[in-house]
N, C-alpha and C positions, 0 to 999 in steps of 0.2 A: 420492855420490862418483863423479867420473868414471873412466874404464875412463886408467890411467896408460900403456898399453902399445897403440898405435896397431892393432899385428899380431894381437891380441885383437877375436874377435867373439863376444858372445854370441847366443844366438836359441833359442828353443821348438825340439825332435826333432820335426820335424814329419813323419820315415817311422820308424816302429822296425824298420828294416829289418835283413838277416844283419852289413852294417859295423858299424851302429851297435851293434846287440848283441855284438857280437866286441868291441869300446872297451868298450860300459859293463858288458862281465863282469869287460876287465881293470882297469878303474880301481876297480872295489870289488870287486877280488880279495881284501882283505883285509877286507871287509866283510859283513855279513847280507844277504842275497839282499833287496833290494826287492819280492818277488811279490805283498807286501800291497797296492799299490798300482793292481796290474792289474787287479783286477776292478771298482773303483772310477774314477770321470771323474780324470781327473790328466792332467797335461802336464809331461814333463818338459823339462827347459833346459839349455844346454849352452855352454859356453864353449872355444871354437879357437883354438889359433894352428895356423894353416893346416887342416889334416886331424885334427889332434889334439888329442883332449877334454884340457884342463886344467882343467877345471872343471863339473859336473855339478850338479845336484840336480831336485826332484819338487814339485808340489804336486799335491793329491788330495781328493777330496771324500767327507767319512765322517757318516754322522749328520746333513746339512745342514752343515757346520762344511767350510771350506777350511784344508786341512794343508799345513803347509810341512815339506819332511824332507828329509834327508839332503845336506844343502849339503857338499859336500867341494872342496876346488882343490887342486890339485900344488903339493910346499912349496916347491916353485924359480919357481912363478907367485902367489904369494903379494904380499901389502902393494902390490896392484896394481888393487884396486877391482874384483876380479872377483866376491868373495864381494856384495859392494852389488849390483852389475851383475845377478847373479843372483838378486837380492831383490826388487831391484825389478821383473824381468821376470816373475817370482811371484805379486809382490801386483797389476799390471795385470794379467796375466790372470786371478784373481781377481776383479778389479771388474769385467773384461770376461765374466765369468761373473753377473756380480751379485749379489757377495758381499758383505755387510755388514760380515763381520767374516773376518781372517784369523787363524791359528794357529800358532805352533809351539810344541815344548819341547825341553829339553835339558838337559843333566848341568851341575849349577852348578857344574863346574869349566872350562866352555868358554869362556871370557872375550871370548874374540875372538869367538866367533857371538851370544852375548848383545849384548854392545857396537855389532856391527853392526845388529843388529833394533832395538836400543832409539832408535837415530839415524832410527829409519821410525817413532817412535813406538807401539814395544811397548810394555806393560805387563803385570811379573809378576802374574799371574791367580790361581796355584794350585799344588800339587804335582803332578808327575807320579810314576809311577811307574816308574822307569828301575831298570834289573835291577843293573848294574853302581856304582851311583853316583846319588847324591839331584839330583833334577830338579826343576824349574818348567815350567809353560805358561806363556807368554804370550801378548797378545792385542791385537790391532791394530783398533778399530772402525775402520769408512769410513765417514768423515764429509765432508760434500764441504769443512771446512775441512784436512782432511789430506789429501783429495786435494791442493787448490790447495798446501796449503802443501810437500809431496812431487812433487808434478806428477806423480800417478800417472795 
């Protein structure tokens, strides 16, 4: 899906510098601190209109396995193709990592993050174990017909 909102950019944090960390404290002020991710290779991604993150997430590399986590967008930049936008700047760099396979899970009541990964050709893999609420992983092989057929 394309980005619906022209004034939307997304792009790889490519400084985690003191701005950037002042934004991505307060947009998952209401969230579990991300620290699992620091000490593992990760890139996070980030979606602007103009100076400001409305849309955030991570992927990370644990065990040989490329993790996707914590996809969030502000609910007034929503049904805008940011959450896509963010997916697939994910799983490229993933394969620009040379990753065979990507990951994520999540609480099988998030309809909307499910429905968006299963359109990049996820497949439910397995349970996770999610503290609040029953989960699945899913699992994206790269195949270079998913490449061609995603244009990752």
């Amino acid at each position: 899906m394309a980005l619906n909102n022209p004034q939307i950019a997304v792009r790889r944090v490519e400084a985690e510098d003191r701005d950037w960390k002042r934004q991505f404290a307060a947009f998952y002020a209401d969230f579990p601190p991300l620290t699992h991710t620091l000490k593992r290779p990760h890139a996070y991604f980030a979606a602007y209109n103009g100076r400001e993150i409305v849309g955030h997430c991570v992927i990370f590399q644990e065990a040989g396995k490329w993790i996707m986590d914590a996809l969030r967008v502000k609910a007034e930049f929503r049904q805008q193709g940011i959450a896509s936008a963010l997916t697939r700047a994910r799983i490229h760099y993933a394969i620009g990592q040379g990753a065979k396979e990507v990951w994520y899970s999540c609480h099988d009541d998030n309809l909307v993050t499910i429905c968006c990964h299963l359109r990049f050709g996820f497949k439910e893999v397995g349970h996770a174990s999610h503290h609040s609420a029953p989960g699945h992983w899913y699992r994206l092989k790269v195949t270079k017909a998913a490449i061609k057929k995603f244009n990752f």
